[in-house]
N, C-alpha and C positions, 0 to 999 in steps of 0.2 A: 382563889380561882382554882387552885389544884385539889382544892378539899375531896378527901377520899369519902368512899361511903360509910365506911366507919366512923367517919370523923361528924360525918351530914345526918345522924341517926336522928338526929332534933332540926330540924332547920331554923335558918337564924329569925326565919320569919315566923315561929313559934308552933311550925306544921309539925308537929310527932308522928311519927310511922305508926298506924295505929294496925291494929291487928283483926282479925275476924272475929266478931260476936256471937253471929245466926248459927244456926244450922245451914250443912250445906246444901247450895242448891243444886236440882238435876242439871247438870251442865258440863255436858261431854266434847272438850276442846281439846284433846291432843293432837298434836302434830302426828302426823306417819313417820313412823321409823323405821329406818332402813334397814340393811343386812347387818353392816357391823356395829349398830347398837343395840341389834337383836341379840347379838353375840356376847355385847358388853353386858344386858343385864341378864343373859342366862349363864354366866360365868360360872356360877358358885354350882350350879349341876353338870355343866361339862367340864370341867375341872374333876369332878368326881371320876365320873363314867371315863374320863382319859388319864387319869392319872398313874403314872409307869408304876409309882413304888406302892401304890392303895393296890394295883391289879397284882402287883409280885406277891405283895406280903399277904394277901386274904387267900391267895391261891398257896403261896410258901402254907398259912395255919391249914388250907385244907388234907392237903397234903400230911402235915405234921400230926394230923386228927386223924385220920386213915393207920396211918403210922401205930398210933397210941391205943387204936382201936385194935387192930391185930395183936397186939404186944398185950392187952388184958385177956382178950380172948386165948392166946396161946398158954394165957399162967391161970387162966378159970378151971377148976375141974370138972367135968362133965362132958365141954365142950368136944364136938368132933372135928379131928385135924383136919388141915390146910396147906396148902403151899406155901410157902414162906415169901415167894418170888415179890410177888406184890408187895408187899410190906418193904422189903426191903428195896424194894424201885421206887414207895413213896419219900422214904426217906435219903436216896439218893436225891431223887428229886426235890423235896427240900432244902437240902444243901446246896445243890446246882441255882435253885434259884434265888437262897440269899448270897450267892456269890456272885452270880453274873445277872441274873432275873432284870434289875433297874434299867440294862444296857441293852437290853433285846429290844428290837422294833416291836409296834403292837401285833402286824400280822403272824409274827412265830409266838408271841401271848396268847394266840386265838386256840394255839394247839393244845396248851395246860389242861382244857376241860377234855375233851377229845381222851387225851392220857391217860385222866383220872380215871374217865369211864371204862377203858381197856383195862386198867387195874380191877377195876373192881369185874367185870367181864369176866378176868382170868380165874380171879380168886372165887368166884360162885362158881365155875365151871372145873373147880379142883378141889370144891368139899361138896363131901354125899349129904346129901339128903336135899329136902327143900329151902329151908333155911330160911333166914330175912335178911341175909346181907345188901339184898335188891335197893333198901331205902337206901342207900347211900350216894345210888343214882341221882338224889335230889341236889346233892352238895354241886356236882359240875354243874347242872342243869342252871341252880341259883347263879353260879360264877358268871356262867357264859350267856346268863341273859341278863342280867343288868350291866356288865363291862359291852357286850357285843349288839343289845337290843336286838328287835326281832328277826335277823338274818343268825345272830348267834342262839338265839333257842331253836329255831328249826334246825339249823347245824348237828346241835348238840341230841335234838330229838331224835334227829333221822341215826345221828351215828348210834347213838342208844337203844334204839329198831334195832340196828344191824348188830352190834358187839351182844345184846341179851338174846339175840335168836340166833345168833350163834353157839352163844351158851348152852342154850334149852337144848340142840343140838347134839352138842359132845355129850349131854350127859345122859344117864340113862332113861328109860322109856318110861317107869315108873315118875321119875323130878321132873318130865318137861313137858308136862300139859300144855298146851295151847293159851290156858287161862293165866299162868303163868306172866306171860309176853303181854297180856291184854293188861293186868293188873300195872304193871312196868311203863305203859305205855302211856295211859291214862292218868297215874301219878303223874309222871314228865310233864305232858302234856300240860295238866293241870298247874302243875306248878310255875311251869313257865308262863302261861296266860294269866296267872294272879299275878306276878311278878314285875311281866310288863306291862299292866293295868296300875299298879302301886306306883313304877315309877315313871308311868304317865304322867296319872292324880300328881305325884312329885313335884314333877317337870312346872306340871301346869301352874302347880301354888307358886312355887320358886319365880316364875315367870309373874304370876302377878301379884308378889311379894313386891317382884325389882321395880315393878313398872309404877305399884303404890308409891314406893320410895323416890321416886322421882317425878312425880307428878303432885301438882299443888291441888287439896281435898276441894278448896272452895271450887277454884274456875275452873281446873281440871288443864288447866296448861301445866307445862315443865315447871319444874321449882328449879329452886338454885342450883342443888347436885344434880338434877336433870340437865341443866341449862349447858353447867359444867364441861358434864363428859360431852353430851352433843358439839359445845363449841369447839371444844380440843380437837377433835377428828376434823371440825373443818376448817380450824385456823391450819392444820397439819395439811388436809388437802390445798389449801391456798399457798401456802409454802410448794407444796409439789408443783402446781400448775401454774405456779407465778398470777396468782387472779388476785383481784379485788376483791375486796370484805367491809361490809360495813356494818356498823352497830348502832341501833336506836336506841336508848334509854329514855322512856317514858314516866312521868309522876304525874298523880293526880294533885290539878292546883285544889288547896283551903279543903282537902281529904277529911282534916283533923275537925273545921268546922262542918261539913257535913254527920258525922260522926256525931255531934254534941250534939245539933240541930234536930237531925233526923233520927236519929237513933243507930245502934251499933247493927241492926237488922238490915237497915235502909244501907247504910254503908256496905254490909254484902253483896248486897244486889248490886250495887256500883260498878264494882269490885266484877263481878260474876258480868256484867252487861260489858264495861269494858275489853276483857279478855275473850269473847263474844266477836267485838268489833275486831278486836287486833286478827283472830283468828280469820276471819270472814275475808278480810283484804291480806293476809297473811300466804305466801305459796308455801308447795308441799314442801320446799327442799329449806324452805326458811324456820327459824330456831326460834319458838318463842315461850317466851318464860314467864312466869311473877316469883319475880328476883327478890321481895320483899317487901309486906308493908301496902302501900300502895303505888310501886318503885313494877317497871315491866319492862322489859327488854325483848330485841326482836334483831337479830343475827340474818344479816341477808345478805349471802350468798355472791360474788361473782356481781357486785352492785358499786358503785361508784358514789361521790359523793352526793351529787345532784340526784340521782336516781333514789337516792337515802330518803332526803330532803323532798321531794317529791312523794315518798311512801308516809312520812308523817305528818305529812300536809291533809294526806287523804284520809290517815287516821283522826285527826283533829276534826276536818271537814265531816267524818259520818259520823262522830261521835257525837259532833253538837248537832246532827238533825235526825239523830234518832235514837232519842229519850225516853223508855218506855212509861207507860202510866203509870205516877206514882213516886217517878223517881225525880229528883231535881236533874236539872241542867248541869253538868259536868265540863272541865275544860282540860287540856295535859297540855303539860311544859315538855318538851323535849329537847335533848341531846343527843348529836352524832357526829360520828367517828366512821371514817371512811381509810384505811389504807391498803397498800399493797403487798402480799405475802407479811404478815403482822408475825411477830413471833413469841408476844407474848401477852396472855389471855389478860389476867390482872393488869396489866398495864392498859391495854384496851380501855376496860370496864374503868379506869379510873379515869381517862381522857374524854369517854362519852358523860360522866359522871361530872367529871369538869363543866364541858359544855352544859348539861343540863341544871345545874347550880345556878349558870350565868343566865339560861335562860329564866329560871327563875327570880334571879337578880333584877334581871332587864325589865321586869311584869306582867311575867308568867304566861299563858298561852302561846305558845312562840316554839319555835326551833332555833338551837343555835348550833352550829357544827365547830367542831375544835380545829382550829389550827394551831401549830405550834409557834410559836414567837421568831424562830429564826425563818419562819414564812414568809415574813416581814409583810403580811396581810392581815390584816381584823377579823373577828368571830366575824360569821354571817350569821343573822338575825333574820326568820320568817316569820311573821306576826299571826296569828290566829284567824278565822274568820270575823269572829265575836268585836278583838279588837280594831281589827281592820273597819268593819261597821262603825263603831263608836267612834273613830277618828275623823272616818272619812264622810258622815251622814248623822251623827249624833244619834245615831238610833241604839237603844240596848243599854248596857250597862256594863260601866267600865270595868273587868276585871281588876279586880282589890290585889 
């Protein structure tokens, strides 16, 4: 009666979990997800873009490259002298930030590009001539628009406006064409708008990278690691809120004989039409999965046990009366689990998974919901449409 799913991967009744054949079909069943699983699968790029010691250290090598830059240019011969000042403020800088840099809030980080750019400001505005020291404007611009996105390249633009026509300014009439500032400006400009274009494009793959990886290809519901995180956050809110939670577990009865009969094609469509139905009577705030196989699950919310039992009565009931062309007659055994503030997900899934065994046991089409023994009450047993028929009016055919 306790058999885990691990243990149930064959059932005893000779059903194997059989797996998808077809190609899949168009069949777009995701549940809506909310803010903090928005959050969950864009992890792996906000993680990036906020990361204290990735924003220290990239800004510490820019810094450190500024540095190294000055320091060839001062030992090249030909070149015409410079202020030293910069140079040696990048490399204070540097130091300052592998020592304290991980421990700064992000809004005094937002100041690194800002800096850079006044370094490099000084140092064109203290060597003659025209020069090309200007490109180096690129390096803050790249910092401060992928750490800061579009608030930090306009930031970093507008200061860069200002610190290079200040430049052009100090220096004399001959070095500060007009054209100058336009060239400066245009670059920045440019570079920030590819910039935050790329890690849009990024963003967006990353995003439907995570949402592939938890999403089942056939039916287009949650898969198991989808099911997963979803459940965690609301066994987690039901602990907060003191509420009810209940868990359906669904199988398709004689899966394995449809499969032989029909073919591994026909079995997708099953497959894809059931997940259809669960979806259709399924609410937005409800979790629903294909957990495996022809095994589905469906996490509802702030639900009781009767209200459970109630929900996979209606799944059973639309399932048998609407069969599309082509497909055979189909029936689900189910299992539920109903408690209050639950605190642990696996254990859930193995007591709905119990109950669904027994309802299996008992002759399949049915509901059985778990009680525990020290209940000192019986499984409750809800019999099918199909079989209710057959008992009660001899009409149909007895589920095998």
């Amino acid at each position: 009666m306790g058999q885990s799913l691990s243990a149930r991967g064959r059932r005893s009744d000779g059903e194997a979990i059989a797996g998808s054949g077809g190609s899949p079909l168009p069949v777009r069943l995701c549940r809506s997800i909310d803010a903090p699983i928005h959050m969950a699968v864009n992890s792996s790029r906000v993680s990036l873009q906020w990361n204290r010691r990735l924003m220290v250290f990239s800004a510490c090598a820019m810094y450190g490259a500024a540095a190294f830059d000055a320091t060839l240019e001062a030992i090249v011969p030909g070149d015409p002298s410079f202020a030293t000042a910069p140079a040696v403020g990048a490399v204070a800088m540097a130091l300052f930030l592998l020592l304290v840099g991980p421990r700064l809030p992000r809004w005094a980080m937002a100041c690194f590009g800002p800096i850079g750019a006044a370094f490099i400001a000084f140092a064109l505005a203290t060597t003659p001539g025209a020069g090309d020291g200007a490109v180096l404007y690129v390096w803050p611009t790249l910092w401060m628009t992928f750490f800061f996105g579009r608030r930090g390249a306009i930031a970093i633009a507008a200061f860069i406006g200002v610190a290079h026509a200040c430049t052009l300014l100090a220096l004399p009439a001959a070095s500060s064409y007009p054209g100058r500032w336009i060239d400066v400006m245009v670059t920045v400009s440019l570079v920030a708008a590819v910039t935050l274009l790329l890690v849009s494009r990024n963003n967006a793959l990353l995003a439907r990278l995570g949402e592939e990886a938890r999403t089942d290809e056939l039916t287009g519901l949650l898969n198991r690691r989808g099911f997963e995180e979803r459940a965690t956050l609301e066994l987690a809110r039901a602990r907060r809120e003191q509420q009810s939670l209940a868990l359906a577990m669904f199988d398709l009865d004689h899966f394995k004989h449809i499969n032989d009969e029909w073919g591994h094609e026909v079995g997708d469509r099953v497959l894809a039409h059931t997940a259809s139905v669960l979806a259709k009577h399924s609410r937005d705030i409800d979790v629903t999965a294909r957990y495996g196989g022809e095994e589905f699950l469906v996490l509802l919310p702030d639900t009781g046990g009767a209200t459970a039992i109630a929900f996979t009565d209606r799944i059973r009931e639309a399932l048998a009366v609407s069969t599309p062309t082509g497909l055979p007659v189909v029936r689900l055994s189910a299992g539920v689990l109903a408690e209050v503030a639950p605190s642990d997900l696996p254990a859930l899934i193995q007591r709905a998974d119990s109950a669904l065994y027994d309802a299996k046991r008992s002759g399949r089409d049915r509901t059985v919901i778990f009680r525990r023994e020290s209940d000192g009450q019986p499984l409750m047993h809800h019999e099918g449409a199909a079989t209710r028929r057959y008992r009660d009016h001899g009409v149909g055919h007895q589920p095998a």
